[in-house]
C-alpha positions, 0 to 999 in steps of 0.5 A: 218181852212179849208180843203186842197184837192190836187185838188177840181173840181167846178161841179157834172154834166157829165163834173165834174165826167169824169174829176174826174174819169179820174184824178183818174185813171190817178193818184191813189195816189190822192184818199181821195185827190180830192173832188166835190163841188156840191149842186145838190142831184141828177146827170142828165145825160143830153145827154140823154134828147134828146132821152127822147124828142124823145120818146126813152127813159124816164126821171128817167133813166136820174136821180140819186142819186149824191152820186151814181155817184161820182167815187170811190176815190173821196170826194163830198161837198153838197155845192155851191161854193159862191166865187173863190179866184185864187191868194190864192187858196181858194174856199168860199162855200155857208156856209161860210166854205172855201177849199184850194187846189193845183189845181182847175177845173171849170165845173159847167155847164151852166145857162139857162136863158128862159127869155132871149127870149121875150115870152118864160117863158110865154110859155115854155112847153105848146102852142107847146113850148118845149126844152129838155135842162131842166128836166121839159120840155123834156116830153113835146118834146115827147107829141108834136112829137107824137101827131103831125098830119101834118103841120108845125114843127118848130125846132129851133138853136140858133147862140150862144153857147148852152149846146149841139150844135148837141141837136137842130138837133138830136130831130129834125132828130129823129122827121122826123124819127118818122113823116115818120114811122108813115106817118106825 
């Protein structure tokens, strides 16, 4: 038999706890009623990566623990979702249990997929190659602009859609920033 919420949210990341929040604030009679699905242990607030690759802030403030973050009122399943069945609403989660529930929302965040750009999973993170788009390679944004003595910094934006659009532009404005106060 499975478990009935009112409404499950697919996702912890910012987007998963906002909408949540906002149900619940909007709705109290749904506390206990309402659950995140998630297998994440911890919750990254990634908006902040770009100031941690600008040297303005550190990474661990970005991390904490997942049950810190889910809003009072709301359940959270450690799972992965396997399956989405719309027309019985049904959730299948990795462990083979399943969730039925009146309303779905889908936010669970994007796929990063390096090897996507020739080269790149050879060299993400070392030869000058950063991005603040994944926990393990944003100190190294840092490290690049402030050990950068002059030349050529190359910061690119891809045509497609991304995480954060502005995120390519605000390291790259707060790289200037610092290239100019520090006479780069």
């Amino acid at each position: 038999m499975s478990q009935h919420y009112e409404v499950v949210v697919i996702g912890g990341g910012t987007a998963g706890i906002m909408v949540t929040s906002k149900i619940l604030r909007q709705d109290p009679s749904l506390k206990g009623k309402i659950t995140i699905i998630d297998p994440a242990s911890h919750h990254y607030y990634q908006p902040l990566w770009t100031l941690v690759g600008a040297g303005v802030s550190k990474l661990e403030s970005t991390r904490k623990p997942m049950g810190t973050v889910i809003p009072q009122g709301a359940n959270w399943l450690q799972q992965a979702v396997k399956r989405i069945a719309p027309h019985d609403n049904m959730v299948y989660l990795q462990n083979d249990e399943s969730i039925t529930y009146t309303y779905l929302v889908v936010c669970p965040g994007l796929q990063l997929n390096w090897s996507h750009v020739k080269g790149l999973p050879e060299t993400i993170g070392k030869h000058g190659v950063c991005s603040n788009y994944a926990p393990q390679y944003v100190d190294e944004t840092w490290r690049q602009i402030s050990q950068f003595k002059g030349g050529t910094a190359i910061f690119t934006h891809p045509n497609t859609p991304i995480k954060c659009g502005g995120a390519p532009m605000k390291i790259m404005f707060l790289a200037e920033d610092y290239f100019r106060k520090h006479g780069v």
